[in-house]
C-alpha positions in Angstrom: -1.3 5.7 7.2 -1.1 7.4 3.9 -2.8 10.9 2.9 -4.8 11.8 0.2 -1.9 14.2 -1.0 1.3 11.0 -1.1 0.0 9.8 -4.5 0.3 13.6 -6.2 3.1 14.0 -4.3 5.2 11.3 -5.3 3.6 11.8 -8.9 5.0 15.4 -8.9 8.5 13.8 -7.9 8.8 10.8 -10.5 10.4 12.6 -13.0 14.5 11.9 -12.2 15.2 15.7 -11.8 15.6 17.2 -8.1 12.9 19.1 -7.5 13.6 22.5 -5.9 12.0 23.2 -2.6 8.8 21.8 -0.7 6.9 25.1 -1.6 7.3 24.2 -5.3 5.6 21.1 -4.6 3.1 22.8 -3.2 2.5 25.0 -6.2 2.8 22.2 -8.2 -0.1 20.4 -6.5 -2.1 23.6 -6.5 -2.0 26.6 -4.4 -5.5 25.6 -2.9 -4.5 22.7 -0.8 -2.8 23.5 2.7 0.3 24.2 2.5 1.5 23.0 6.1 -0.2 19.3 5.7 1.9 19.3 2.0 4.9 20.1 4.1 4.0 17.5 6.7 3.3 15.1 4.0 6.7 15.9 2.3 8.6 15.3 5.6 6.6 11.9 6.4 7.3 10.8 2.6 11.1 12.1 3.4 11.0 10.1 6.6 9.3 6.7 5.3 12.3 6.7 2.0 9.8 7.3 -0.4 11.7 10.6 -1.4 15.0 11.7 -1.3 16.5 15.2 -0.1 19.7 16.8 -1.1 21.1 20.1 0.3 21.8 22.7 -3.0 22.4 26.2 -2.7 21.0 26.9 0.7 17.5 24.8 -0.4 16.6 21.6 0.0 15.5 20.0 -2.6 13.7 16.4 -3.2 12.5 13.5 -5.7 11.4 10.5 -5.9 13.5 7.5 -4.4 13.3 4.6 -7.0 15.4 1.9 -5.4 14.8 -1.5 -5.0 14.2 -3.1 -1.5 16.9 -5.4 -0.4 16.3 -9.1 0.1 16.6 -8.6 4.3 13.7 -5.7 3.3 11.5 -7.6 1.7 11.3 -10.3 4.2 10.7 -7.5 7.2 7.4 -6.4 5.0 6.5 -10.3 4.4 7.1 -10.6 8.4 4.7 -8.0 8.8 2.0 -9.9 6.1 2.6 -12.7 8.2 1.9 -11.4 11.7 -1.3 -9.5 10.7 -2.6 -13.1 8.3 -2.1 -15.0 11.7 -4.0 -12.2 13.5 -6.6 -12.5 10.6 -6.8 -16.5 11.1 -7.0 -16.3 14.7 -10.3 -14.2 14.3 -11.9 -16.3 11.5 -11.1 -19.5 13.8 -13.0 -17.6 16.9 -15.9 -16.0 14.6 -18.1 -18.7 13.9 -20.1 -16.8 11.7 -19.6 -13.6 10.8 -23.4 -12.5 9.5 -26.2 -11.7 11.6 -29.5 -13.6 12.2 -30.7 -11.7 9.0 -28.0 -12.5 7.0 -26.3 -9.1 6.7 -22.8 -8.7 7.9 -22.3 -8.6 11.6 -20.0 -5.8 12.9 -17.2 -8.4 13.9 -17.7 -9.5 10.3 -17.7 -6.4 8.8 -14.0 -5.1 11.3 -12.5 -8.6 10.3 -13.5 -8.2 6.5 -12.4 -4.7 6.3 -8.6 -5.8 7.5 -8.6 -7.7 5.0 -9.1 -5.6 2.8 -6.6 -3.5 4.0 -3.7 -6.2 3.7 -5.2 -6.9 0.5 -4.6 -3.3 -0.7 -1.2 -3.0 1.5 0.6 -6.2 -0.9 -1.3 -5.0 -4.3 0.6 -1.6 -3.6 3.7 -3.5 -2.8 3.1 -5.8 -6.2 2.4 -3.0 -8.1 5.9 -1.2 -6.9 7.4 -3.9 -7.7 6.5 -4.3 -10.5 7.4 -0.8 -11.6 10.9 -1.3 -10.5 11.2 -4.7 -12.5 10.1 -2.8 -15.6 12.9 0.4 -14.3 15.6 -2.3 -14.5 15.9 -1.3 -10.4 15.8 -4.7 -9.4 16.1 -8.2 -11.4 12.8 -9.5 -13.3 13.2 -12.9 -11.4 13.2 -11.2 -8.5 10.7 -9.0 -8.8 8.7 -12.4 -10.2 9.4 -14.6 -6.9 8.5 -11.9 -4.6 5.2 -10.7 -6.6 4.5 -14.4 -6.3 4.7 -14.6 -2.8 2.4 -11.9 -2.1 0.1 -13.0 -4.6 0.1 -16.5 -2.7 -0.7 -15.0 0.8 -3.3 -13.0 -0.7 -4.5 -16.1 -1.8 -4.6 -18.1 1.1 -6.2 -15.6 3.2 -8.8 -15.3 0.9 -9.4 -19.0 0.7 -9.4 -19.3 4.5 -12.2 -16.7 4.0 -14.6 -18.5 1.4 -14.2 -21.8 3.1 -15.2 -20.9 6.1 -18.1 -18.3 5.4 -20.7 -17.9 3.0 -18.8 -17.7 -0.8 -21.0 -15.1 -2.5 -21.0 -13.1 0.9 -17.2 -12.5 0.7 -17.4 -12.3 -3.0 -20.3 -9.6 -2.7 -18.1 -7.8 0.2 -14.7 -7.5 -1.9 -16.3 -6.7 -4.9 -17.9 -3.5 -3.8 -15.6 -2.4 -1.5 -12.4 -2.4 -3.6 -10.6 0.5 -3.5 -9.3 2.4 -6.5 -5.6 1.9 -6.9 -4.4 4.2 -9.2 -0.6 4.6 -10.0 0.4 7.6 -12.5 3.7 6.6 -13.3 
């Protein structure tokens, strides 16, 4: 589960240089947010290897970990696409229809459609990573190619599981307005 603070966080820590303690974060973000869910944030960030720590002087300090996932990595994440698609496909095979008698979305609809969306935004975020790293030199740009492929591919077959089975300008109505904003300051 991410918080609203990961994006400025890891923004904050881009740059290569360590950055000097978790209260200079803080500062960095703005004194007005709360310090202990910053903190909290930090250590989750820490925890997940999004950041790196390094013991200088008696402080710890942190930045940004820009490393490429290994190959066995990758497939553990596409093992995870995979087990929450078949989840998805189960559903849509049980959910005959997934409107109401007035044609609006049905609340099964509507929980189905918004985990979608969510594995949607999960592999753009992973595409969009890796992407960054391919154009960082962090990991090969055939690499990074293949596997932004193959999350571009099971986007695409859950979505056309989705518009074959249900009403096309439902689920094209649905995603368009409920796209999230996924914004990267790099």
């Amino acid at each position: 589960m991410t918080s609203k603070y990961d994006n400025s966080i890891l923004t904050i820590l881009s740059s290569i240089d360590w950055c000097k303690s978790k209260t200079s974060i803080w500062r960095k973000l703005g004194i007005n947010f709360n310090k202990k869910d910053i903190f909290d944030r930090i250590d989750y960030l820490e925890s997940m290897e999004f950041l790196e720590s390094r013991m200088f002087k008696n402080k710890k300090q942190y930045r940004r970990k820009d490393t490429g996932e290994s190959h066995s990595k990758f497939l553990d994440i596409m093992k995870n696409f995979e087990v929450n698609q078949k989840a998805e496909l189960k559903k849509i095979e049980k959910l005959k229809t997934i409107t109401r008698a007035t044609g609006k979305l049905g609340i099964k609809g509507k929980e189905l459609l918004d985990h979608v969306q969510d594995e949607v935004d999960r592999a753009y975020i992973v595409m969009i990573r890796m992407n960054y790293q391919k154009q960082l030199d962090i990991i090969p740009f055939d690499i990074a190619d293949k596997r932004i492929e193959t999350l571009q591919d099971h986007i695409d077959k859950i979505m056309l599981v989705l518009t074959n089975e249900y009403d096309h300008n439902l689920i094209k109505e649905y995603f368009q307005n409920h796209v999230k904003r996924l914004e990267f300051k790099i």
